[in-house]
C-alpha positions in Angstrom: -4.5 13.9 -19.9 -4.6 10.2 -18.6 -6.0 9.9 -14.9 -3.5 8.1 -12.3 -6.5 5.7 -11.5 -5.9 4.9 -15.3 -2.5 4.4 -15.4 -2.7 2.3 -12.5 -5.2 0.5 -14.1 -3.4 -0.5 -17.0 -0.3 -1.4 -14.5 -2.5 -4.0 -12.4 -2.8 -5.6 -15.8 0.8 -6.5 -16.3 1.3 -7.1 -12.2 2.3 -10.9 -11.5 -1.2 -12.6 -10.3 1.2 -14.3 -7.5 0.4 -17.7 -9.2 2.1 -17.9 -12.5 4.8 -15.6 -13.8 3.7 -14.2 -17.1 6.6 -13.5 -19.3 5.0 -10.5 -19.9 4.2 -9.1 -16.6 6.2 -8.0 -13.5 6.2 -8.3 -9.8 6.5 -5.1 -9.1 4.1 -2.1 -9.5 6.3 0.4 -11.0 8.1 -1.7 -13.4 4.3 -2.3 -14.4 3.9 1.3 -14.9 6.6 1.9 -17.3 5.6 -1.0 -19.1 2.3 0.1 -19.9 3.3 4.1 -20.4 5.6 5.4 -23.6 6.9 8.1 -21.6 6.9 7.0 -17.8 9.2 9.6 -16.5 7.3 12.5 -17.4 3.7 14.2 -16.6 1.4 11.9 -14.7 2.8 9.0 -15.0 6.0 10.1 -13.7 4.1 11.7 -10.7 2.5 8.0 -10.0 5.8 6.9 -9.3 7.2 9.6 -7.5 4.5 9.1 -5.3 4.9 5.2 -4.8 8.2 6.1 -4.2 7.7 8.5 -1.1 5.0 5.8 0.5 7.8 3.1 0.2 11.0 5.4 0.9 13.3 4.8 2.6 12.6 1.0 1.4 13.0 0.5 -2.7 10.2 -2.4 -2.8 6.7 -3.6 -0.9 8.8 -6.6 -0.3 11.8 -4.8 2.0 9.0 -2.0 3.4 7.2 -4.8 4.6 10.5 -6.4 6.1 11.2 -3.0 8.0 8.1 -2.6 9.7 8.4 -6.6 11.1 5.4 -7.8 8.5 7.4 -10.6 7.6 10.9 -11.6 8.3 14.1 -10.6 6.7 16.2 -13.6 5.3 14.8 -16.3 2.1 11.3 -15.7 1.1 9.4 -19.2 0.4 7.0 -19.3 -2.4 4.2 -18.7 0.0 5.2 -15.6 1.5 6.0 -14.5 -1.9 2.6 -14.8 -3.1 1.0 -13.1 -0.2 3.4 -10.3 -0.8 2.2 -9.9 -4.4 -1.4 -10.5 -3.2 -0.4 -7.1 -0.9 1.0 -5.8 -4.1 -2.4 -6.0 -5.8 -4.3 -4.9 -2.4 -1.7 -1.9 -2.6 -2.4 -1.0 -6.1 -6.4 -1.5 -6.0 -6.2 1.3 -2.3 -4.5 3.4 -4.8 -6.9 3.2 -7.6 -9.5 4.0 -5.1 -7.9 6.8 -3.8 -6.9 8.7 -7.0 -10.3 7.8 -7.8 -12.2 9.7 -5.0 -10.2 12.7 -6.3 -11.4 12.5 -9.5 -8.0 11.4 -10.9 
């Protein structure tokens, strides 16, 4: 079976760099994750998510979980803040690598 720390792995690949938007790619970590897995609702994969989905709740997105705690303000987002919230993305996704991979996953 595939580790999380892999599957996240192969997700960082298709996340946005925060520079230039690959037509490929995505901003946002879970739509990564079901690019890169055939099958992303079920087994390990589908636990990834679930579990990127109880650390965000009851926000959807990095974006509005960083609105909620007062991070940065609610309202338009300039280009700037957009790449320092995908440079959080990637900081996000890296903590969780590191994390599955103390555990051995």
């Amino acid at each position: 079976m595939t580790k999380s720390s892999v599957i996240l792995r192969k997700a960082k690949e298709k996340l946005w760099d925060g520079v230039v938007y690959p037509q490929s790619g995505t901003q946002f970590i879970c739509h990564a994750i079901v690019k890169t897995n055939p099958h992303p609702l079920k087994g390990k994969v589908g636990r990834v998510l679930k579990e990127i989905e109880r650390r965000l709740y009851p926000q959807y997105t990095v974006e509005h979980w960083l609105q909620a705690r007062g991070y940065i303000p609610h309202g338009l987002i300039t280009t700037s803040k957009r790449k320092k919230i995908q440079q959080y993305r990637h900081a996000w996704i890296d903590s969780l690598i590191a994390e599955y991979e103390a555990k051995g996953d």
